[in-house]
C-alpha positions in Angstrom: -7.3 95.0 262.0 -9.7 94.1 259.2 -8.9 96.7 257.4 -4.8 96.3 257.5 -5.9 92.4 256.3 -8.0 94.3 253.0 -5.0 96.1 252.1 -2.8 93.6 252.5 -5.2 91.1 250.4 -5.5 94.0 247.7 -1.8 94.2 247.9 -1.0 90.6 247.3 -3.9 91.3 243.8 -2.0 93.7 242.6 1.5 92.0 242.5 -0.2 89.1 241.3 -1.6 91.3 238.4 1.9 92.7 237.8 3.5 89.6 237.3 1.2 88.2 235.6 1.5 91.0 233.3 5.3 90.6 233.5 5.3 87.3 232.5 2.7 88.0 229.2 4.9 90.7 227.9 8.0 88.6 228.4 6.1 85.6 226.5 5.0 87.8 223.3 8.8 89.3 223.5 10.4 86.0 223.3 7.8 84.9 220.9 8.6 87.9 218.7 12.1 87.5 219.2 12.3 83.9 218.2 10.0 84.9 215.3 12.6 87.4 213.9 15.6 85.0 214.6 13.8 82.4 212.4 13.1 85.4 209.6 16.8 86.3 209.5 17.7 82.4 209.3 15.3 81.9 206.5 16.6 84.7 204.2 20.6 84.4 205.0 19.4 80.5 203.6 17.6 82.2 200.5 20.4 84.4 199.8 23.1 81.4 200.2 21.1 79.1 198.4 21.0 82.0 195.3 24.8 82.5 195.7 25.9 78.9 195.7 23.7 78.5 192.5 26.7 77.4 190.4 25.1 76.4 187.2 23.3 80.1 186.6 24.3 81.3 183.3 26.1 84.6 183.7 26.0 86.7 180.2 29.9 88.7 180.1 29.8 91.7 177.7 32.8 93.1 175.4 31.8 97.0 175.5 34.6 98.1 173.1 36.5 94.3 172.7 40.1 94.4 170.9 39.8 93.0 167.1 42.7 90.4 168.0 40.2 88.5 170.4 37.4 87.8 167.7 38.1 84.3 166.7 39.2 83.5 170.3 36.4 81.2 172.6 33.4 83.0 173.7 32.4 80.6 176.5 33.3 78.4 179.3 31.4 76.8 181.7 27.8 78.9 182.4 29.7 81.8 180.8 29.3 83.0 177.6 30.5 86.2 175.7 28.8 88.7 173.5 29.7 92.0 172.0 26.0 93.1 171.9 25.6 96.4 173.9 22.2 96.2 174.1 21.8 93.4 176.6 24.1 95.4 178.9 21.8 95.8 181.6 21.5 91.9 181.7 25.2 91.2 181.7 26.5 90.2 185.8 30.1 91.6 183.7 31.0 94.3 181.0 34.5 94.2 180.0 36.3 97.8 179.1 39.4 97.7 177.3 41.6 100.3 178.2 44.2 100.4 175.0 41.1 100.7 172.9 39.1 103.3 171.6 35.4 103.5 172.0 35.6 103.1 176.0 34.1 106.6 176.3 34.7 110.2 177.8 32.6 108.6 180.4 30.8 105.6 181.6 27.8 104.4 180.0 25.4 104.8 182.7 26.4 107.1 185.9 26.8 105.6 189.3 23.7 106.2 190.6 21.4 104.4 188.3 24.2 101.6 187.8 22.9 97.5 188.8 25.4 97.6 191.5 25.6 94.0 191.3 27.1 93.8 188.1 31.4 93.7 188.0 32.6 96.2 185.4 36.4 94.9 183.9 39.2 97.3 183.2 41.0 95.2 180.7 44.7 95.6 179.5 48.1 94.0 178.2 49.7 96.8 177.5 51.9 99.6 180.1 50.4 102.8 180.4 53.2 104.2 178.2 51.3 102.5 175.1 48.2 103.3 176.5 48.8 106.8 176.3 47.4 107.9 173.2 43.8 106.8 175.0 43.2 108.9 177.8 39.3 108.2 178.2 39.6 105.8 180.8 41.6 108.5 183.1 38.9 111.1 182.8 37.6 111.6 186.4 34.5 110.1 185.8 35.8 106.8 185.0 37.2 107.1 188.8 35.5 104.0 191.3 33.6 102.5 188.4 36.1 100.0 188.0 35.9 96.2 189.9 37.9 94.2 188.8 41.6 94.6 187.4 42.4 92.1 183.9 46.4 92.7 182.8 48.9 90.8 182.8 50.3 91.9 186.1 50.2 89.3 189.1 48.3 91.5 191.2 45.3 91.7 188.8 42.0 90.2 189.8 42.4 88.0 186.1 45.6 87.5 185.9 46.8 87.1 182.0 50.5 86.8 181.7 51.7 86.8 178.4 53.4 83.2 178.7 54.4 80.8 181.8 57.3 78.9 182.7 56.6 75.7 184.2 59.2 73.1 185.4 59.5 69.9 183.4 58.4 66.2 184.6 62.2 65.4 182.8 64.5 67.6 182.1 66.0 67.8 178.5 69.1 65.7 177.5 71.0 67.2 174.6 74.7 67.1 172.9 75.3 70.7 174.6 79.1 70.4 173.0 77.4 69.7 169.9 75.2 72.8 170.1 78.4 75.0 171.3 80.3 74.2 168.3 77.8 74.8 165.8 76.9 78.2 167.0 79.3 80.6 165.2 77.0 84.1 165.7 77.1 86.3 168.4 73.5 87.9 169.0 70.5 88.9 167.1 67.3 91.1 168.0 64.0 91.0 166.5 62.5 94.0 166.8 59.9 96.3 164.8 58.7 99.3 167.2 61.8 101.7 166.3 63.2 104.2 169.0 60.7 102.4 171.9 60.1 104.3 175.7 62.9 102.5 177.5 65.9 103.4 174.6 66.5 99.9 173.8 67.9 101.1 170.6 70.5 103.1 171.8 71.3 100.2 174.3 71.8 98.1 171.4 73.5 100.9 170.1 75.9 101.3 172.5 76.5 97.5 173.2 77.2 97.0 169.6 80.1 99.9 169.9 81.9 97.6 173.0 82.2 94.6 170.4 84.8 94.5 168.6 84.8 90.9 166.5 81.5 90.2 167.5 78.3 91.7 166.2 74.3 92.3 166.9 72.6 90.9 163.9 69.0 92.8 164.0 65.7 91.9 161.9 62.4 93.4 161.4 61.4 96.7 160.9 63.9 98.6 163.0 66.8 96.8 161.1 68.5 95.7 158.2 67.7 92.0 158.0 64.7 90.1 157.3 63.6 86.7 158.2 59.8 85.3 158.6 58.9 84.5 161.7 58.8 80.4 160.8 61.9 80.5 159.8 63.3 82.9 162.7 63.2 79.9 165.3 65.5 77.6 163.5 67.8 80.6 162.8 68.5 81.1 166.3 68.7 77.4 167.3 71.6 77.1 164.7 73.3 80.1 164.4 73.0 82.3 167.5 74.7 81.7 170.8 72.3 85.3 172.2 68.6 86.4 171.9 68.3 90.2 173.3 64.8 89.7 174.6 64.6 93.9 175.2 61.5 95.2 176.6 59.6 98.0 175.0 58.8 100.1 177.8 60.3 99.5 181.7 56.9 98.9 183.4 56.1 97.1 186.9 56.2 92.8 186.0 56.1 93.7 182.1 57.4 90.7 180.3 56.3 90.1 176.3 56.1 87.0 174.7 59.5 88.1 172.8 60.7 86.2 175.7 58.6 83.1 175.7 58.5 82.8 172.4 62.5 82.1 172.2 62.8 80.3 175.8 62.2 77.1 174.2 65.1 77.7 171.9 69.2 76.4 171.8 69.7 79.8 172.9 70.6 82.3 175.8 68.3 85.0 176.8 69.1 88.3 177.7 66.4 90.2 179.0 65.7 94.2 180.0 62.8 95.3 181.3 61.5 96.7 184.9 60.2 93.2 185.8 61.8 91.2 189.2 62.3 88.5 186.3 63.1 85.5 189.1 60.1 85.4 189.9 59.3 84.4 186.5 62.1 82.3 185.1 64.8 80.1 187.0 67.7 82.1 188.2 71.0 80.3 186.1 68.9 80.5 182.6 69.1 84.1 181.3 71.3 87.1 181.9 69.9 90.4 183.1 71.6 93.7 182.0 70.4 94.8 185.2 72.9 92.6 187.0 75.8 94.6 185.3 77.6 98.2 186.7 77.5 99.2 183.0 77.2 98.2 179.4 80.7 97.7 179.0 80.7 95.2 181.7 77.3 93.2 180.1 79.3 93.2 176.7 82.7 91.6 178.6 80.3 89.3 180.5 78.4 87.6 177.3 81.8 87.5 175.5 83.0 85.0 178.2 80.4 82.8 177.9 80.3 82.8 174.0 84.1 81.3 174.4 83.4 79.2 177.1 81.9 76.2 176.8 81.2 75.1 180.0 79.8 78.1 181.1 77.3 78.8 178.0 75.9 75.2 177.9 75.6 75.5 182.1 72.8 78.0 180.8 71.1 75.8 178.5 71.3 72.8 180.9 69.2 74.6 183.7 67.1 76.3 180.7 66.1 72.4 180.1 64.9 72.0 183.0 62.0 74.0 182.3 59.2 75.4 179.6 57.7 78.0 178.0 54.2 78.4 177.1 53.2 81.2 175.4 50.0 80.4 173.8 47.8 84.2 174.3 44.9 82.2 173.0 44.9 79.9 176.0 45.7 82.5 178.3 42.4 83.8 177.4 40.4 81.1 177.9 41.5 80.6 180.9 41.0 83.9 181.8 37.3 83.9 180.7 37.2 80.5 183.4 38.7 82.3 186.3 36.0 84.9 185.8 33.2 82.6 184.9 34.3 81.1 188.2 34.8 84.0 190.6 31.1 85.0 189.2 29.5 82.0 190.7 31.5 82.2 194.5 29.1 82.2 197.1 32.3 84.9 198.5 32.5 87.0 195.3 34.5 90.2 196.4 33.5 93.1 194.7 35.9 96.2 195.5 35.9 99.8 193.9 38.9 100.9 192.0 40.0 104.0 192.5 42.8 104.9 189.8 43.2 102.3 187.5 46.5 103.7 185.8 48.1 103.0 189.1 47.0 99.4 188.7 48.8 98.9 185.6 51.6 99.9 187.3 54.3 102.3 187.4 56.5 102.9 184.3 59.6 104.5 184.7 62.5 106.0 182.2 65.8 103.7 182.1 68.8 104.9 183.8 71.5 102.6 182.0 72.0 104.8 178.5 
């Protein structure tokens, strides 16, 4: 009997010892739990409070920068600009541009030994049809080094259209009777890169044959008149009922400031190009050769409204409504903001591009010739 009341003491030791055990363990686990819980806290606040620094400086470098952009701004905001290659490993963005030369066979630096946090910039306003001559940036090694997309196609990270068209606070109010009457030309073209991708000479061509007392003045290099480009504006707004605002090249939401340029002008667009142009201008304000069967038909058409008066100033009237800007100059700056403020996001997004000629878009050769 005294023995069964031992083991049963030495039992009740033992269990004690075991939970007490149990509950030491537990304690240092928690205790070390809670520990790393604070830890994580106390970095995710040191990282946030790094990336919701707004006012750090961010250095963004030109690698091969196109000579049209020297006198344009080199800063905005805690941004500031520099062609200086030398302070490339302490830029947070290098800029490449793709229709230039100087880009490189391959990247400066290889993947591997790259600062991963710095954005690298495929820039570009032109299709890859003028970029063709420059194939450097297409090389295989140029593939997933790219972050950041800046063209002037609406999907681009920096989007840089090459004009806007913005409703007015008033619309215009003009004599449009007035302007009807004093318009005795048909159409004229401006144009000076001869025998372009998407055969908008031989359209011109072949609209010019359908006329028959009505003509296609065109000026520049690629035809017989001159004019300077002051005086062209007045010309139009005088004389000319059409402006043929004719793409170079049929590339994915390519529109030129050929178009803006004249949309502020007494004067009907017609545009060509690859572009969905309603989603850029107001539908009831230009004419689309894409809208017509055949050329024949487009001729027909813009001969009705040159003898119709209430149908051509209908045209002008909802043109009024709206304006052009087409100022490249302050497309770039605000360019440079938008990425001066994507760089200091707390939520910066910093993808990998894989083939940057499909992010220019695809480029196609017309059918309608």
């Amino acid at each position: 009997m005294f023995v069964k009341k031992l083991m049963k003491a030495k039992c009740v030791q033992v269990c004690v010892f075991f939970c007490c055990a149990i509950c030491i363990s537990y304690y240092a686990y928690m205790d070390q739990i809670f520990k790393n819980t604070n830890q994580v806290s106390i970095e995710i606040g040191e990282v946030h409070v790094v990336l919701n620094n707004t006012n750090h400086t961010h250095m963004i470098l030109w690698w091969n920068q196109p000579k049209w952009i020297e006198s344009f701004p080199r800063k905005c905001g805690y941004c500031s600009l520099t062609t200086d290659r030398s302070v490339f490993s302490k830029s947070s963005v290098v800029v490449f541009s793709l229709a230039n030369g100087n880009i490189g066979s391959k990247p400066p630096v290889e993947n591997i030994k790259r600062n991963q946090n710095q954005i690298w910039i495929a820039f570009s306003l032109e299709t890859n049809v003028a970029n063709s001559w420059n194939r450097e940036y297409r090389n295989k090694q140029w593939k997933n080094m790219f972050n950041w997309t800046w063209t002037y196609r609406p999907s681009a990270d920096i989007f840089m259209p090459y004009g806007k068209v913005s409703e007015r606070l008033k619309p215009l109010s003009k004599n449009y009777s007035m302007i009807f009457q004093r318009k005795k030309k048909f159409a004229a073209w401006a144009v000076s890169h001869c025998n372009a991708h998407s055969l908008r000479d031989k359209f011109v061509e072949k609209m010019r044959m359908c006329l028959q007392n009505k003509s296609i003045d065109i000026f520049g290099k690629c035809g017989p008149l001159k004019v300077s480009s002051s005086e062209f504006p007045t010309l139009l707004n005088n004389d000319y009922k059409f402006y043929l605002a004719f793409e170079n090249a049929f590339c994915d939401d390519y529109i030129t400031e050929k178009l803006f340029a004249n949309y502020n002008n007494d004067i009907i667009n017609v545009v060509r190009g690859k572009s969905n142009y309603t989603k850029t201008l107001p539908i009831g304000s230009f004419i689309n050769t894409n809208d017509f069967r055949n050329i024949n038909d487009l001729v027909r058409y813009m001969i009705k409204v040159s003898e119709n008066e209430t149908l051509f100033s209908s045209y002008l009237i909802q043109k009024d409504r709206f304006q052009a800007w087409g100022n490249l100059k302050e497309q770039y700056q605000q360019s440079i903001c938008e990425i001066c403020q994507k760089l200091n996001n707390p939520f910066l997004k910093r993808k990998s591009i894989v083939n940057t000629e499909k992010e220019l878009g695809q480029c196609i050769k017309p059918g309608d010739v």
